[in-house]
PLY file of the C-alpha trace (Angstrom):
ply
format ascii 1.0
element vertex 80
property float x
property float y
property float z
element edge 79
property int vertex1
property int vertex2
end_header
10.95 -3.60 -18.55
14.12 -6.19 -19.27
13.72 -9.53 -17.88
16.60 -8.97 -15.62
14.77 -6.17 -14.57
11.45 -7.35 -13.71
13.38 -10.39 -11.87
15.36 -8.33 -9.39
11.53 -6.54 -8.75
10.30 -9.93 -7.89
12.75 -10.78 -5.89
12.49 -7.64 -3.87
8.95 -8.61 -3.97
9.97 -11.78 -1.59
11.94 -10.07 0.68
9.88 -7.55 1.29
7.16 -10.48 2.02
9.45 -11.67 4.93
9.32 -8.64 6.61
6.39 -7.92 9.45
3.78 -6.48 8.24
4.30 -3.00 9.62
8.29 -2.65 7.75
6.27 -3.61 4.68
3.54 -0.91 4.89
6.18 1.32 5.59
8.08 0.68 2.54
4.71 0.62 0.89
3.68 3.86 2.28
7.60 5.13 0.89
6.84 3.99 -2.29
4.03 6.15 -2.57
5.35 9.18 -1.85
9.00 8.70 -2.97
8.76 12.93 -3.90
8.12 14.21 -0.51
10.47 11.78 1.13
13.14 12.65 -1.16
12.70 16.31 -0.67
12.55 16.12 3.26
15.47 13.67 3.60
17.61 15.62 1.33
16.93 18.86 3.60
17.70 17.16 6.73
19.92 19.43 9.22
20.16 16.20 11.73
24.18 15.73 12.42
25.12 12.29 11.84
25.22 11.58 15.29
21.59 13.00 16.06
20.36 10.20 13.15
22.37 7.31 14.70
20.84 8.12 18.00
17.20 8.15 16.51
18.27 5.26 14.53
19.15 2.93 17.90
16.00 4.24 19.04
13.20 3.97 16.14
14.65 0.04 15.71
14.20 -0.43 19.55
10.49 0.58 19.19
10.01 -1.30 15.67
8.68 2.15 14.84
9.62 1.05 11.00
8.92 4.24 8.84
11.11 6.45 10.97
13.69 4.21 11.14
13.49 3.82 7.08
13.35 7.80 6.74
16.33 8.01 8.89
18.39 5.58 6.94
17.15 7.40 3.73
17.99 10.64 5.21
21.44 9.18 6.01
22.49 7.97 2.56
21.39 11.28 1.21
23.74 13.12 4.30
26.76 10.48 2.84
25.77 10.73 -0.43
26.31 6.75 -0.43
0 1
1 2
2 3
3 4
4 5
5 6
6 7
7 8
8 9
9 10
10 11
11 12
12 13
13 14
14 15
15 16
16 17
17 18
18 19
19 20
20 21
21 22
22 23
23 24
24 25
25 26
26 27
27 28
28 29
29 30
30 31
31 32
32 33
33 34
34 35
35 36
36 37
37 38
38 39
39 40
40 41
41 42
42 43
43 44
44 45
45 46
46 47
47 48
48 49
49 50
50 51
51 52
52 53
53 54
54 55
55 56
56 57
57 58
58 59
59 60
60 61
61 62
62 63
63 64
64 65
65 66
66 67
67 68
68 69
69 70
70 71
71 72
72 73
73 74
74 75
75 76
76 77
77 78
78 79
């Protein structure tokens, strides 16, 4: 790993840290199964409007790992 490298991981490190505790184990829990969250956010048939909706609505109830799927599943929809 370059140093560069390994310094932008520990700096995501930190701001992860400053995030409560339940957005961190979801990011965690992400991490660990990057494969099946690619696959089922790729093969979302939610219309854009459908994940904005859920969006407003997962970040209302702090309900963290659906609100992260959704914004993975909209990058993959934009192909930002």
């Amino acid at each position: 790993m370059e140093k560069n490298e390994y310094e932008e991981l520990v700096r995501l490190e930190k701001e992860i840290e400053k995030l409560p505790e339940r957005a961190q184990q979801a990011i965690y829990w992400i991490v660990d199964n990057i494969d099946f969250v690619i696959d089922m956010c790729k093969e979302s048939e939610m219309t854009d409007e459908e994940i904005e909706k859920q969006m407003r609505i997962t970040k209302e109830k702090e309900d963290y790992l659906s609100f992260f799927l959704l914004c993975i599943t909209e990058m993959y929809k934009n192909k930002v």
